[in-house]
VOBA-1610 file (N, C-alpha, C; in pm, whole numbers, padded with zeros to 5 digits, always signed):
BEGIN
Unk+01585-00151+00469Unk+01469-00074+00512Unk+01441-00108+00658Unk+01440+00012+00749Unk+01377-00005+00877Unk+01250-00084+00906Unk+01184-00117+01000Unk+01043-00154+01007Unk+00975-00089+00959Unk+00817-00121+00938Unk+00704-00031+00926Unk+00642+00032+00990Unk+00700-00033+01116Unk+00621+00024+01238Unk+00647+00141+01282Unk+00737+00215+01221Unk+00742+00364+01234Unk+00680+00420+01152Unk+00603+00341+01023Unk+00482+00443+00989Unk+00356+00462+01052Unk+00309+00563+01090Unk+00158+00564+01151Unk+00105+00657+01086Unk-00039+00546+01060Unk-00179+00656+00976Unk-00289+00626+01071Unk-00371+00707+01027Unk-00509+00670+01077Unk-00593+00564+01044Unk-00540+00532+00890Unk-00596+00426+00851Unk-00560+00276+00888Unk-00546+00182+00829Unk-00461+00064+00819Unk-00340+00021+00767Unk-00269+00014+00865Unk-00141-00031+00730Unk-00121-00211+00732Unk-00151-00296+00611Unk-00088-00407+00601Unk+00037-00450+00587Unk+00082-00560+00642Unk+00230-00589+00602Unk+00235-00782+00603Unk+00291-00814+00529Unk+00338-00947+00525Unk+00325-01004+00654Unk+00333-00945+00757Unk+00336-01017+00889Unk+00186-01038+00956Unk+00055-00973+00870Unk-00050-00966+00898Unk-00127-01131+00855Unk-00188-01166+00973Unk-00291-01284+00849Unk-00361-01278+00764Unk-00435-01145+00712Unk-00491-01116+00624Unk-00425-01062+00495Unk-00269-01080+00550Unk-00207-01030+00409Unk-00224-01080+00234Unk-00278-01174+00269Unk-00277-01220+00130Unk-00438-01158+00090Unk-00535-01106+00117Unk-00612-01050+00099Unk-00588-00914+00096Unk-00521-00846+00193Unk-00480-00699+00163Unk-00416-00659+00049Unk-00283-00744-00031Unk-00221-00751-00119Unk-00311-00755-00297Unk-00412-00828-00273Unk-00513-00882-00386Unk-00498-00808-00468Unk-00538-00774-00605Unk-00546-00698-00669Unk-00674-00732-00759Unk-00755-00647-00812Unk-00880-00712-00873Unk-00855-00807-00974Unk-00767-00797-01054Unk-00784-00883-01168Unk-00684-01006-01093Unk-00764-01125-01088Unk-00703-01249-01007Unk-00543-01259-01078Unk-00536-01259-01189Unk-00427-01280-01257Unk-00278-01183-01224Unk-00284-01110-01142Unk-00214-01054-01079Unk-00140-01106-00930Unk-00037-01127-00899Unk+00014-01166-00791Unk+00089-01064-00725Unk+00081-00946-00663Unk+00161-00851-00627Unk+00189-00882-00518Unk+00332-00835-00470Unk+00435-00855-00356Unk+00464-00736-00317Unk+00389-00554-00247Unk+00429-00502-00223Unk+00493-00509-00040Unk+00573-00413-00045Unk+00614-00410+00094Unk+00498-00380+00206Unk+00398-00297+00163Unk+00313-00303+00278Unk+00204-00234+00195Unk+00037-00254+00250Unk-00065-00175+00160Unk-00119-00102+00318Unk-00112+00049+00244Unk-00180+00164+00337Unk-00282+00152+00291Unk-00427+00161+00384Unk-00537+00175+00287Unk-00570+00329+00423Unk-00569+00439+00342Unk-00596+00563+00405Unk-00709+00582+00393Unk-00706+00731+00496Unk-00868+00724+00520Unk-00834+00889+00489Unk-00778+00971+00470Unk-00750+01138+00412Unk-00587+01167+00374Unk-00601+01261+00326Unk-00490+01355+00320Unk-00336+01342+00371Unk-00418+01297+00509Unk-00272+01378+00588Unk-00199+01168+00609Unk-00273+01067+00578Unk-00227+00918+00560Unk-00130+00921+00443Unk-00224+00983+00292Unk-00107+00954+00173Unk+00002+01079+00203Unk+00021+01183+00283Unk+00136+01248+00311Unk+00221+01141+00402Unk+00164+01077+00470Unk+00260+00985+00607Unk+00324+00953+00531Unk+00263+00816+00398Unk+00315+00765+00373Unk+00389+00763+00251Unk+00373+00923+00204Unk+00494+00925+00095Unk+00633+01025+00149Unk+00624+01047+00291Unk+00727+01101+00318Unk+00840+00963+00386Unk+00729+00883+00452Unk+00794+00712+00484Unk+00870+00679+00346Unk+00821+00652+00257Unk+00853+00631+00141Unk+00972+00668+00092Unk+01004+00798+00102Unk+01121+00916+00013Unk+01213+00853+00167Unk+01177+00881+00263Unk+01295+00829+00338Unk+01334+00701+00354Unk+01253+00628+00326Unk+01303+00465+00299Unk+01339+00423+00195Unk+01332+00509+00023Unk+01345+00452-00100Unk+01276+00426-00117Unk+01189+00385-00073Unk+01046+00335-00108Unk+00955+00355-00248Unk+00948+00303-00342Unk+00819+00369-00421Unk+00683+00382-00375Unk+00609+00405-00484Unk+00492+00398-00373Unk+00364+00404-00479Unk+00238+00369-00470Unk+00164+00327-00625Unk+00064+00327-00527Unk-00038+00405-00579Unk-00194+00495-00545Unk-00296+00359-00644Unk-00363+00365-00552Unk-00477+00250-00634Unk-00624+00267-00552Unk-00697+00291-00616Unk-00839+00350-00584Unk-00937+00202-00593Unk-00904+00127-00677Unk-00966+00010-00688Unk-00929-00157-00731Unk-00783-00155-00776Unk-00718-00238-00811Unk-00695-00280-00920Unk-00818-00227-01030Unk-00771-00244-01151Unk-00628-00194-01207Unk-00570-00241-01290Unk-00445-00159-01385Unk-00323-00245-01305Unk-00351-00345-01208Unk-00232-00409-01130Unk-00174-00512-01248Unk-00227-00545-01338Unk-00123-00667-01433Unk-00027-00556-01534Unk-00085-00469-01550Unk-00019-00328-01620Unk+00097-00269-01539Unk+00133-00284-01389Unk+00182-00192-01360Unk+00302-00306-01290Unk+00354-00393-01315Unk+00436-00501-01292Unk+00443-00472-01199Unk+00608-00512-01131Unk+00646-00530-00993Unk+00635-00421-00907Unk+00599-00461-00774Unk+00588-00408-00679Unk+00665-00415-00559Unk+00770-00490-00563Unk+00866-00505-00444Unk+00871-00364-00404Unk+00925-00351-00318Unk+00991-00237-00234Unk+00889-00131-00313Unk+00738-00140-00241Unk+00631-00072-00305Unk+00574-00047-00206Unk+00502+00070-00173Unk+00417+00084-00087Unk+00271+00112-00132Unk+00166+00010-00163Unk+00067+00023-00216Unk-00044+00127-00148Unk-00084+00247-00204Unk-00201+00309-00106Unk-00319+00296-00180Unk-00422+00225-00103Unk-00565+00197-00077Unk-00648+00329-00099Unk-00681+00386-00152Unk-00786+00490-00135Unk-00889+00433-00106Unk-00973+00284-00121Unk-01113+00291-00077Unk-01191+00331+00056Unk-01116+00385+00128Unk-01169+00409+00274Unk-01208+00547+00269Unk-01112+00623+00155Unk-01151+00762+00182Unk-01284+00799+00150Unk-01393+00847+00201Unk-01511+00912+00210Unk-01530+01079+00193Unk-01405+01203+00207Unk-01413+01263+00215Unk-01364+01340+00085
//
């Protein structure tokens, strides 16, 4: 996989290389440890398009999460691109 840095949103994108990554990564239920490749947290539309066309061209999967629950349910996340909906307002 190329960098990330050829994805751009409006929102935030986290990645392992961030200091706050281990907080971006979190998932609500503590008992969860997820390792995705990077968490988008978007802010509309045209962010979860960025980043599911990043995705299809990198292999990428990619797993929509509005609040974090359902993360011990939904196992591994490697080569995952987690998207954040809490920012969206619209």
């Amino acid at each position: 996989m190329s960098g990330l840095t050829e994805l751009s949103i409006a929102g935030r994108l986290a990645t392992p290389d961030d200091p706050d990554w281990d907080e971006a990564r979190q998932a609500w239920h503590l008992a969860a440890d997820p390792h995705p490749a990077a968490v988008a947290y978007v802010q509309g539309a045209d962010d979860i398009a960025a980043v599911i066309r990043y995705a299809a061209a990198h292999e990428l999967k990619v797993l929509g999460q509005g609040t974090g629950h359902g993360a011990v349910a939904v196992g591994p996340v490697e080569d995952t691109i987690v998207i954040k909906t809490e920012r969206m307002r619209g």
